[in-house]
Each structure stands twice: as structure tokens, then as C-alpha cells.
C-alpha positions as CSV (number, residue, x, y, z in Angstrom):
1,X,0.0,0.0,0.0
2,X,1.4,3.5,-1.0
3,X,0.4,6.9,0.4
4,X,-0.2,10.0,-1.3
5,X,-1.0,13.6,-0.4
6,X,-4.5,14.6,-1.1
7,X,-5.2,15.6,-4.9
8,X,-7.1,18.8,-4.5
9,X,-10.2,18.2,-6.5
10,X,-13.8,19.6,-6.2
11,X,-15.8,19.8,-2.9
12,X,-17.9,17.3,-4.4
13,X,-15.5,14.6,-5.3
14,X,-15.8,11.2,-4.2
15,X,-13.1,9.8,-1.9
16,X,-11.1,6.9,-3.7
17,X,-9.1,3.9,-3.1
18,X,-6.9,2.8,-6.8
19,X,-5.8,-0.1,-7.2
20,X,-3.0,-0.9,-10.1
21,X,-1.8,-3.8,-11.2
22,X,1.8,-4.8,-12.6
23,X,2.1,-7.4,-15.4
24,X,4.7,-9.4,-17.3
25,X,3.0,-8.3,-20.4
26,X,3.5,-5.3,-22.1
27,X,-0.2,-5.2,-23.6
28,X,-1.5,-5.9,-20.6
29,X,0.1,-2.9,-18.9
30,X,-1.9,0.6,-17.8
31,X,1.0,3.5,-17.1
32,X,0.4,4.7,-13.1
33,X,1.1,8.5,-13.6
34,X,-1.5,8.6,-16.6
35,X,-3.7,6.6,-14.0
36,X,-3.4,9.6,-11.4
37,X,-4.2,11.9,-14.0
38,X,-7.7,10.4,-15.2
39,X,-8.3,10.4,-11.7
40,X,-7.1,13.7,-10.8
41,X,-9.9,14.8,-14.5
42,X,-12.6,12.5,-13.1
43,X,-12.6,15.1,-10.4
44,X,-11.9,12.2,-7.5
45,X,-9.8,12.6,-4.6
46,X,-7.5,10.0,-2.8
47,X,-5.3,9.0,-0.2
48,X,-4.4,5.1,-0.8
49,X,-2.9,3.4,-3.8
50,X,-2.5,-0.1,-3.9
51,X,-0.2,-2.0,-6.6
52,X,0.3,-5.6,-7.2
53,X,2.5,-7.9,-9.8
54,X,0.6,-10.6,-11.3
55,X,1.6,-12.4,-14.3
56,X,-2.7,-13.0,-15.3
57,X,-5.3,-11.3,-13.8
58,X,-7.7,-13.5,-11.2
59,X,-9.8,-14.9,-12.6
60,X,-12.8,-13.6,-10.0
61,X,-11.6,-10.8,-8.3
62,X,-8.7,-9.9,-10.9
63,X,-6.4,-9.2,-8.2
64,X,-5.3,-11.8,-6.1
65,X,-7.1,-12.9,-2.3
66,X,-4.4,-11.1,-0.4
67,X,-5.1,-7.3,-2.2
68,X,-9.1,-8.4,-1.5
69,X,-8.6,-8.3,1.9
70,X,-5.9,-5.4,1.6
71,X,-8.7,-3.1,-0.6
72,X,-11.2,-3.9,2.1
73,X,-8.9,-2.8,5.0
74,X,-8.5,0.3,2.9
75,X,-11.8,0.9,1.8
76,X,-12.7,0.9,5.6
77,X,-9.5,3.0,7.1
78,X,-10.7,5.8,4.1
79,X,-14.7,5.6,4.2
80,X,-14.1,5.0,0.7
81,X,-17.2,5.6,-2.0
82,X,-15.4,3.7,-4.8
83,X,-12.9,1.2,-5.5
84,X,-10.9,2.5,-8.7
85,X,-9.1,0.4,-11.1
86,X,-6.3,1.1,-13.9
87,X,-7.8,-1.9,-15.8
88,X,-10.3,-3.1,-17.6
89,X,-12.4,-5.9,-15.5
90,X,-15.2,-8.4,-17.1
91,X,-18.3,-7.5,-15.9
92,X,-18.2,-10.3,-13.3
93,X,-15.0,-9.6,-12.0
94,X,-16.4,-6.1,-11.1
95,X,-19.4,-7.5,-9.5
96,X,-17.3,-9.9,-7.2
97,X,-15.5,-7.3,-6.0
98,X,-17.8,-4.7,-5.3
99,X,-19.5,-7.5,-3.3
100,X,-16.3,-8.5,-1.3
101,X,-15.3,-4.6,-0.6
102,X,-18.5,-3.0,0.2
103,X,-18.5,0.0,-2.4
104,X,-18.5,0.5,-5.9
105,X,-16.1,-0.9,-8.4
106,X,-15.2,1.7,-11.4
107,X,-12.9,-0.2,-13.9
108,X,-10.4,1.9,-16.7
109,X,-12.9,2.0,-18.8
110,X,-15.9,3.2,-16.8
111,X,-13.4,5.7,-15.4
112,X,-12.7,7.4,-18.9
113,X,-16.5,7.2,-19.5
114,X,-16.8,9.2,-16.5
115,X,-14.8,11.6,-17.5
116,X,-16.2,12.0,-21.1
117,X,-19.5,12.4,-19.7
118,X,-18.7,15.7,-17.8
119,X,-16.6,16.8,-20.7
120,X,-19.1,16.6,-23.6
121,X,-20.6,20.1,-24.5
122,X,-21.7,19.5,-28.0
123,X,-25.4,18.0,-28.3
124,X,-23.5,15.5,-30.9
125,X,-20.9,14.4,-27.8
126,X,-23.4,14.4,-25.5
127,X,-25.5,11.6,-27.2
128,X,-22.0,9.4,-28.7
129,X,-21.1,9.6,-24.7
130,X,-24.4,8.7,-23.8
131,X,-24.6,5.4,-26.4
132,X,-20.9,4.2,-25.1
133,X,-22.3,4.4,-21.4
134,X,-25.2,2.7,-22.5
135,X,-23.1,-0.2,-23.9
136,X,-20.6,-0.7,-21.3
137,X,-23.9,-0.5,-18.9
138,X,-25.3,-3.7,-20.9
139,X,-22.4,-6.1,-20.3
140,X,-22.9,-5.1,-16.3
141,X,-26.6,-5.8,-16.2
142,X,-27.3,-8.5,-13.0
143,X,-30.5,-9.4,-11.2
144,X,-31.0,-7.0,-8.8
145,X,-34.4,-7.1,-8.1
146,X,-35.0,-9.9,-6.2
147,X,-38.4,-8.9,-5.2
148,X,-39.8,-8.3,-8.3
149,X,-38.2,-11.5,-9.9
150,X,-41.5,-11.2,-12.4
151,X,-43.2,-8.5,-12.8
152,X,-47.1,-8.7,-12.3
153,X,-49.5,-8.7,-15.6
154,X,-52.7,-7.8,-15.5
155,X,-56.4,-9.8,-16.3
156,X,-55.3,-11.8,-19.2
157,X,-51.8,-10.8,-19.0
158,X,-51.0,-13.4,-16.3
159,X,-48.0,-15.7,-16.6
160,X,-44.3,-15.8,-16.3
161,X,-43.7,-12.0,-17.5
162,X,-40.1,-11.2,-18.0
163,X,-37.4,-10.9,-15.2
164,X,-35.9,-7.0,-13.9
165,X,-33.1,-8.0,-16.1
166,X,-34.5,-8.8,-18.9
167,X,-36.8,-5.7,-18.6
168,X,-33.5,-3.5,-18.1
169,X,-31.8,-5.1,-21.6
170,X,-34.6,-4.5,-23.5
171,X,-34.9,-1.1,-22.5
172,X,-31.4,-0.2,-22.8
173,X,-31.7,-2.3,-26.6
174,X,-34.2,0.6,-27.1
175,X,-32.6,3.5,-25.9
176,X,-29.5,2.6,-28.1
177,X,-31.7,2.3,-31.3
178,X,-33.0,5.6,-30.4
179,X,-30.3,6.9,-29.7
180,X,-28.1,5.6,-32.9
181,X,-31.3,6.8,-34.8
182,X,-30.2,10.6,-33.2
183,X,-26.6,10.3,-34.3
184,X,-27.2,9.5,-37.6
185,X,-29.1,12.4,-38.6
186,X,-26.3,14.4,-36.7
187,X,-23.5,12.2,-38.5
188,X,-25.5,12.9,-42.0
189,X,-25.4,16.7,-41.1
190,X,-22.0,16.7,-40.8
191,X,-21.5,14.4,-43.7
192,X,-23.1,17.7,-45.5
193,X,-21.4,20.1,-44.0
194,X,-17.6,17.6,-45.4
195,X,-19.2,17.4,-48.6
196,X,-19.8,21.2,-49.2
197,X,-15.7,21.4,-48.1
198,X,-14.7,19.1,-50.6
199,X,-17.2,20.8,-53.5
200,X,-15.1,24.3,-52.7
201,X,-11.7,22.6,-52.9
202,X,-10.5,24.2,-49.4
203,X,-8.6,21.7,-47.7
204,X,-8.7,20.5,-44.1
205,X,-5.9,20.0,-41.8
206,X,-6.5,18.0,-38.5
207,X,-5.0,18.1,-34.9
208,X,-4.8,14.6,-33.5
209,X,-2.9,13.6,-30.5
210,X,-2.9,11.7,-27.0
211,X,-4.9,13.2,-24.9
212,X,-2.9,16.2,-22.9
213,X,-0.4,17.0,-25.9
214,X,-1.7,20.4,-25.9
215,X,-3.8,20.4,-29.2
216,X,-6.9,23.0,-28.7
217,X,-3.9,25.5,-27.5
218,X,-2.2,25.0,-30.6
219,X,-5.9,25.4,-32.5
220,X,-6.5,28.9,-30.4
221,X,-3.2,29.6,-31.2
222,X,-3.5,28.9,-35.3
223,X,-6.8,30.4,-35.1
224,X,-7.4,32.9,-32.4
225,X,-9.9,31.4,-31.1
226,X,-11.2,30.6,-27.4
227,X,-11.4,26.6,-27.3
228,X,-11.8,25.6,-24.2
229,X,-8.1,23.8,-22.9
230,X,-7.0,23.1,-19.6
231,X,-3.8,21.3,-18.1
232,X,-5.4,17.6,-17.6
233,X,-6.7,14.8,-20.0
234,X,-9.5,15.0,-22.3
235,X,-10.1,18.8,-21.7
236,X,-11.9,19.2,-25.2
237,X,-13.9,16.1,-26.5
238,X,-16.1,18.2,-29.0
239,X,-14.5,18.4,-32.3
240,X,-14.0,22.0,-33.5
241,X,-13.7,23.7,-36.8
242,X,-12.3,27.0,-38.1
243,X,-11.6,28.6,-41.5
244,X,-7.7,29.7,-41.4
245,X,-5.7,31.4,-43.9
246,X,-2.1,29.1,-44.4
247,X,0.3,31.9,-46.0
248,X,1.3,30.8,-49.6
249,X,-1.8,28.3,-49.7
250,X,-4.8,29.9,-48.8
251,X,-7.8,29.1,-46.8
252,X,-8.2,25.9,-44.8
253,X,-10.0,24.4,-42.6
254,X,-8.5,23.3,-39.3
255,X,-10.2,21.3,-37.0
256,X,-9.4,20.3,-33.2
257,X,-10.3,16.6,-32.4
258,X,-10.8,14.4,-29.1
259,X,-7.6,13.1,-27.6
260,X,-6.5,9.5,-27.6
261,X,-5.5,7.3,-25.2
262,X,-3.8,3.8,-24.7
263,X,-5.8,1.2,-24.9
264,X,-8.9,3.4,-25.8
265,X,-12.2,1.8,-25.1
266,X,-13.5,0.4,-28.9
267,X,-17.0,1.7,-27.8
268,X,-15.4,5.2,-27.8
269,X,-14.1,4.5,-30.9
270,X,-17.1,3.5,-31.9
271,X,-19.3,6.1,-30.2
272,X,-16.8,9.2,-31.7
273,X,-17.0,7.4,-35.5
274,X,-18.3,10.7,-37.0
275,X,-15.7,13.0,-34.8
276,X,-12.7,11.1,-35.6
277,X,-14.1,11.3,-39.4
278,X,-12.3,14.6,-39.3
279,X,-9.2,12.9,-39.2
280,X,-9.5,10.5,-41.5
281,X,-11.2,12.9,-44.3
282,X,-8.6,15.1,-43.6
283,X,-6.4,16.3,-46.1
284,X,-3.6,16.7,-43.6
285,X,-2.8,15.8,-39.9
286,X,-1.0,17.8,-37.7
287,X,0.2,15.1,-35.0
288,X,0.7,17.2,-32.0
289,X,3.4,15.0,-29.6
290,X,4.6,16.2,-25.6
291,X,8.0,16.6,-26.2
292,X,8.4,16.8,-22.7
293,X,6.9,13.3,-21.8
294,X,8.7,10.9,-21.1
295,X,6.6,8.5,-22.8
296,X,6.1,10.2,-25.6
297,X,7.8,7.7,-28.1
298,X,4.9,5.0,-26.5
299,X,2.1,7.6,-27.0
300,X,3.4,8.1,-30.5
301,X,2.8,4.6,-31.2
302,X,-0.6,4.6,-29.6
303,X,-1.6,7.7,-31.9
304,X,-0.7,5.2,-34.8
305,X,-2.4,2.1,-33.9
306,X,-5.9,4.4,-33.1
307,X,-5.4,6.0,-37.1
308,X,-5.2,2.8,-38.0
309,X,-8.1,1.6,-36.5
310,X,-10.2,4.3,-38.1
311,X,-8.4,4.2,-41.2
312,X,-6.4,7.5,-41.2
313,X,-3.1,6.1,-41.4
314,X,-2.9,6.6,-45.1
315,X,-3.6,10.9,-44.3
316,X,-0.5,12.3,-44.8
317,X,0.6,14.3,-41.2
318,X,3.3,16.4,-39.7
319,X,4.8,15.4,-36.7
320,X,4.7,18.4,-34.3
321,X,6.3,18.5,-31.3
322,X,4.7,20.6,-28.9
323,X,6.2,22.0,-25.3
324,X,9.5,23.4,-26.0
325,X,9.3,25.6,-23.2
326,X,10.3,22.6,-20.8
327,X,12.7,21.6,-22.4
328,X,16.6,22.7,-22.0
329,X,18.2,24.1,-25.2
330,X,15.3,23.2,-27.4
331,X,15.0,25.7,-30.0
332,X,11.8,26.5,-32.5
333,X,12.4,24.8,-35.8
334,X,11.5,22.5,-38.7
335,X,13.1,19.2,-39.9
336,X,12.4,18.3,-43.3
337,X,12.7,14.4,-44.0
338,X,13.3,12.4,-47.2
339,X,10.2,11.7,-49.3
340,X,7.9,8.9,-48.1
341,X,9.2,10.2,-44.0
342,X,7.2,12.4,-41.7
343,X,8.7,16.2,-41.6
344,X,8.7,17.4,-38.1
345,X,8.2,20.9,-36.3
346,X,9.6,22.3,-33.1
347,X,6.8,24.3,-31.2
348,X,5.3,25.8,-28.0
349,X,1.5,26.3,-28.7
350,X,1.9,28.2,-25.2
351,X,4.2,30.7,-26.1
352,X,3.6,30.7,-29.7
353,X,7.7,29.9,-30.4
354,X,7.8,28.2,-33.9
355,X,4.4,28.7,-35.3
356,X,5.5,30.9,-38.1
357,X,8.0,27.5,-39.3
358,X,5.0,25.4,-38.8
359,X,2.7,27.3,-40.8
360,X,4.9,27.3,-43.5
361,X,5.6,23.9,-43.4
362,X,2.1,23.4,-43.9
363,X,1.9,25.4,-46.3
364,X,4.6,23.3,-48.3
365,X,2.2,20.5,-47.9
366,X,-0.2,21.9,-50.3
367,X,2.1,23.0,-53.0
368,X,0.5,22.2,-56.6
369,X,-3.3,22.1,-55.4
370,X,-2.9,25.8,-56.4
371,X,-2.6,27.4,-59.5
372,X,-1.3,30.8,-61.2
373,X,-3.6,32.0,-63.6
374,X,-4.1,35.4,-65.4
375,X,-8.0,36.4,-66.1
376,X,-8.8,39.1,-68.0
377,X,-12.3,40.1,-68.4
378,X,-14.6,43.5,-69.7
379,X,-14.4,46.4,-66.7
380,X,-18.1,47.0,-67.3
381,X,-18.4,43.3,-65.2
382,X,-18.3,44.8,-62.0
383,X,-20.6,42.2,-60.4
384,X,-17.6,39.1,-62.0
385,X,-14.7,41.3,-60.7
386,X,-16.5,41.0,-57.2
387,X,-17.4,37.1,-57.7
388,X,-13.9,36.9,-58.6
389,X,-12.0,38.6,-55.4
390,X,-14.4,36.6,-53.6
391,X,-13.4,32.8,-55.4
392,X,-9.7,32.9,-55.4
393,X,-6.7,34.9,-54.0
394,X,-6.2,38.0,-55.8
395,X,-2.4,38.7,-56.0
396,X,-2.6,41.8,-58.5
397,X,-4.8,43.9,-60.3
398,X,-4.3,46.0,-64.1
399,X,-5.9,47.2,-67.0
400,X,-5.0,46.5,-70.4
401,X,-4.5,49.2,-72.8
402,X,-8.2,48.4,-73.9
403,X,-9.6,49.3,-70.7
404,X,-10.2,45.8,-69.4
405,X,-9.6,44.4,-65.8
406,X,-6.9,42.0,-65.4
407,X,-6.2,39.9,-62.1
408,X,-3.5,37.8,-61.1
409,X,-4.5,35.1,-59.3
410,X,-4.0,31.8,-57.3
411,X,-6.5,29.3,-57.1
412,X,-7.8,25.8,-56.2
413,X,-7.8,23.1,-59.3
414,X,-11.8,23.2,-59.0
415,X,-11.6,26.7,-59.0
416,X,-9.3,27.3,-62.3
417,X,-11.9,24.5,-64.0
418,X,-15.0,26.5,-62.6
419,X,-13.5,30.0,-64.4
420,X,-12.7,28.2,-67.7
421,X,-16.4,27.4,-67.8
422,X,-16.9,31.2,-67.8
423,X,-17.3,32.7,-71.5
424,X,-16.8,36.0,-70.1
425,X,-13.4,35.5,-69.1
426,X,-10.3,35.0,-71.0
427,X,-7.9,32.7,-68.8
428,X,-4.1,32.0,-69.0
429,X,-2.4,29.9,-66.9
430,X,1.0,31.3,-66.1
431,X,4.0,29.0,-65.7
């Protein structure tokens, strides 16, 4: 058993005992600091941590009989309200031990649940929080209701009913229809909303990251905007998006996206389909990295395996590495790799050190979606020369010796195809 000093935390927060396990297995292992953290987010408090080596989890209580008794002495010493695991437990291994301790059992998963649910501000995160708590809530599902083991029909309804338990499934079956029902219209909204993006030819560029690399300070930063970030894990769940001018490229759209997180619950994955779309319809990702974490090479890793999963490791990205400030000697900069590598970035979102290298390395990204083109047109077509500021980047205005307009421009490949369409406008393309 290992004591801490008090986390400070809200008024409100429960008082908790966690309990972390130690295996021989790398995939089987939770990291202990991150562990703190989600508890510190989760807005618990606690005094007691107890840690154990196992080579396979019990198979009842998932820690062995000797940390049973150890949580329970614990749980009694603290007036403990819940018993908080860095683990994910099978529904029955949760249920035996909240029997044997005397308080409620919150597993890894459940905890990061927790913590999405107070996060969520968007009606869209709301419900995909809702629909993962929902199905985590299934699997845990026991009889409960000993004195209603059938509920009572009425005149010619008599007969074996169905159980409490059953009755709870087949609500919860419901509400998830209902509530998948919900999300797709949002999901088809949004689906719009991608579509028109595409149709205008202005890219998007993504922020992805573990959770805690610093990513909706980087977006405020890129954006001036007032994104809600904070100095713990999973600040921002609600996926954001702003129109951005990149110098030398033109307008894009940037877009701030839920943290991930080892070993990431696949109903969150699930549940945040449409939000982690962003990525993975993305025309660039900006992977925002901790240079000051230790871990950060692990975390890296994790970043990749969750792309994968959603099938965004194909998006071309930019390794960014964010935090500068606490590190010793570590100066703003760009490294530029050989073709078919990842070019990096040296940053502090915080201070704002390196964002002027970063945004032209973004800009490099897009080189040859944009195009020089010279249109010249009647000066009596005040109405096109206003469409025409308006479609592209105007980079210089004349008139020809016959009184007509002339504009230099940049544009977008749909765009150059949408003005040769235009019989009013003689276009050439300059080299």
C-alpha cells in the first residue's frame, strides 16, 4: 500500500481507493502516472494506492485474495465511496469485487466514460457519450431485483412476465436504437457540412494527438480562437472547426479533435465514428506530440495504432512537437525528411515559439493544389470582378491598354476549371 497527499479536487468529489496492477506483459500494462491523472480529470480525490505484480489477472476478483482483503482494509480506514481500477475488469470480475469490498467498483474503462460524460458540451458528444455508457452498462446488467423477480400482468396478462433483467436489456436495446437513430441524422449533417468542403476545394488539416499533448492550445493559437483547454486529460472532446488562412496556400480548414488514449475503449471509438471522421477525411494531420513526456515515443505509437483503426493512417501528417518551453536548449524549428518520411516541427503552442516555421511547413504541404492564372475580363463586369476577389486569391490587379480588368491570381484546381467554364473570361495559366 502507498500513500499519497491529497489531490485537490472539487468539494464534491468522491473519496477513492486505486488499485493498479503490474504485469509481465507489455499489452497488458496501464502506465500509473497517466492513472493519477484520469483520476485527478474524473474530479476524485485519494489518499491510498495499492499496486500488485501478477503475471494474469484473477480470474474472480482480478487481483489476487491477499489485495481483496488489503482493498477492504483500505476501503474501511478511508470511508471510501469507490474502489478505482487502472484496468479493464469483465463485468463479473467487477461485480465480485464490489461485493467483497462494500462499495462500488469503477474499472479503466468506466473511469474514462466518467470523464467523457462531464466533458461533452456539444449536443453530438453528449449523445455518442451517452450510447458508449449505455453499452458498457449492458455487459454489467445483473439481477438485482430480487423482489420483483417477475413483474405482475394484469387480467389476461398473467403468466411468467419477463425478469428485472430482462426488462432493463430490453430497454437499454431501445434506448441505443434511439439513440443511434439521433446520431445518424447528426452524423449525416455533418456528412453535409464535409461534402460542401470538398465541393469548394478548401482543404482541411486536422490536430490529432494523445490526450494532454496540448492540441486545442495550438488550434487557439493557429486560429485565435477561445477553445476551451486546460492542463489535464481529455479537456476538449467536441470536435471543432475553423476557417484559417495558411500563407502561400490559402484558406483551410482546421479542425481540433478528441484526444486519444492507450488502450482506448472500442465503444469510444465506436461512439466518436463521426468525430474522428475529421481525421480520417482530412487532407492533412498535424500530429501534436509532448516533447516533454517521457513517454512520448509509447504515446506516438498509440496515436498510430488508433489511425489505423479508423483508417487514417494513409492521411498524410506532420509530426509536431509541442512544449518546448520545458525543455533545456530546445529551440523553434522544422526538420524536413526524405520523401515517403514524416517532416517534423519544433513548437510551443503556449508561447507561440515556432508557429511561423509550422505554418509554413504546412503550407509546403499543399504545394501544386494551387494554381497561377491570369483572367482578364470587360471592366463593365463589376458584379464578376467582385465574384472573382471573392473565389480565389487576388495577387494583382491592371488594366490593359483596352480598358479591361486583369487579375492575377491563385486558385484551387476546382476553381481554375469553374472560371474556364466562364465565357466571359479569358484565362491563362502562367507558368
Amino acid at each position: 500500500m502507498e500513500l499519497f497527499g491529497r489531490i485537490k479536487a472539487p468539494q464534491t468529489g468522491e473519496r477513492a481507493v486505486l488499485v493498479h496492477v503490474d504485469f509481465d506483459r507489455e499489452q497488458d500494462r496501464e502506465g500509473l502516472s497517466e492513472f493519477k491523472e484520469l483520476v485527478h480529470s474524473a474530479g476524485a480525490f485519494f489518499e491510498t494506492l495499492i499496486t500488485a505484480s501478477r503475471h494474469t489477472p484473477d480470474a474472480k476478483y482480478f487481483v489476487g485474495k491477499g489485495k481483496v482483503e488489503e482493498i477492504m482494509a483500505a476501503v474501511e480506514a478511508e470511508e471510501a465511496e469507490v474502489v478505482i481500477v487502472n484496468h479493464a475488469l469483465s463485468p463479473s470480475q467487477e461485480r465480485n469485487l464490489s461485493n467483497k469490498v462494500g462499495c462500488r467498483v469503477v474499472d479503466r474503462v468506466g473511469l474514462i466514460l466518467d470523464i467523457f460524460a462531464q466533458r461533452a458540451r456539444t449536443h453530438e458528444g453528449k449523445l455518442q457519450v451517452e450510447l458508449a455508457q449505455l453499452k458498457h452498462m449492458s455487459t454489467r446488467l445483473v439481477k438485482g431485483w430480487t423482489h420483483l423477480e417477475r413483474q405482475k400482468g394484469g387480467i389476461g396478462m398473467r403468466g411468467p412476465g419477463e425478469t428485472q433483467l430482462e426488462s432493463d436489456k430490453r430497454m437499454i436495446g431501445e434506448k441505443i436504437k434511439q439513440l443511434n437513430k439521433r446520431l445518424e441524422k447528426v452524423r449525416k449533417q455533418r456528412e453535409l457540412g464535409r461534402r460542401g468542403r470538398q465541393r469548394s476545394d478548401i482543404p482541411t488539416v486536422a490536430i490529432v494527438g494523445y490526450t494532454n499533448a496540448g492540441k486545442s492550445t495550438l488550434f487557439n493559437r493557429l486560429t485565435d480562437a477561445a477553445v476551451y483547454a486546460e492542463d489535464r486529460l481529455f479537456a476538449t472532446l467536441d470536435s471543432t472547426l475553423r476557417r484559417v488562412e495558411i500563407p502561400g496556400a490559402g484558406p483551410c480548414i482546421l479542425a481540433d479533435t478528441v484526444g486519444f488514449i492507450r488502450h482506448i475503449p472500442h465503444d469510444l471509438v465506436a461512439a466518436f465514428r463521426s468525430t474522428l471522421e475529421e481525421a480520417r477525411e482530412a487532407d492533412l494531420l498535424i500530429h501534436l506530440v509532448d516533447a516533454s513526456d517521457e513517454m512520448k515515443e509509447q504515446k506516438i505509437d498509440e496515436v498510430f495504432e488508433v489511425l489505423e483503426e479508423i483508417g487514417a493512417d494513409e492521411v498524410p501528417q506532420i509530426l509536431v512537437m509541442n512544449k518546448i518551453d520545458r525543455l533545456i536548449g530546445r529551440a523553434p524549428g522544422v526538420e524536413i525528411e526524405q520523401p515517403h518520411s514524416v517532416d517534423k516541427a519544433w513548437v510551443s503552442a503556449q508561447s507561440g515559439a515556432g508557429m511561423d516555421e509550422l505554418m509554413q511547413l504546412i503550407s509546403e504541404q499543399f504545394k501544386g493544389r494551387f494554381v497561377q492564372v491570369k483572367a482578364c475580363f470587360s471592366a463593365g463586369e463589376g458584379r464578376l470582378r467582385s465574384e472573382l476577389f471573392k473565389l480565389g486569391k487576388v495577387m494583382n490587379e491592371a488594366y490593359t491598354d483596352e480598358g479591361d480588368v486583369e487579375l492575377t491570381m491563385e486558385l484551387s484546381a476546382g476553381e481554375y476549371e469553374q472560371l474556364l467554364n466562364n465565357k466571359q473570361v479569358v484565362v491563362q495559366e502562367l507558368g
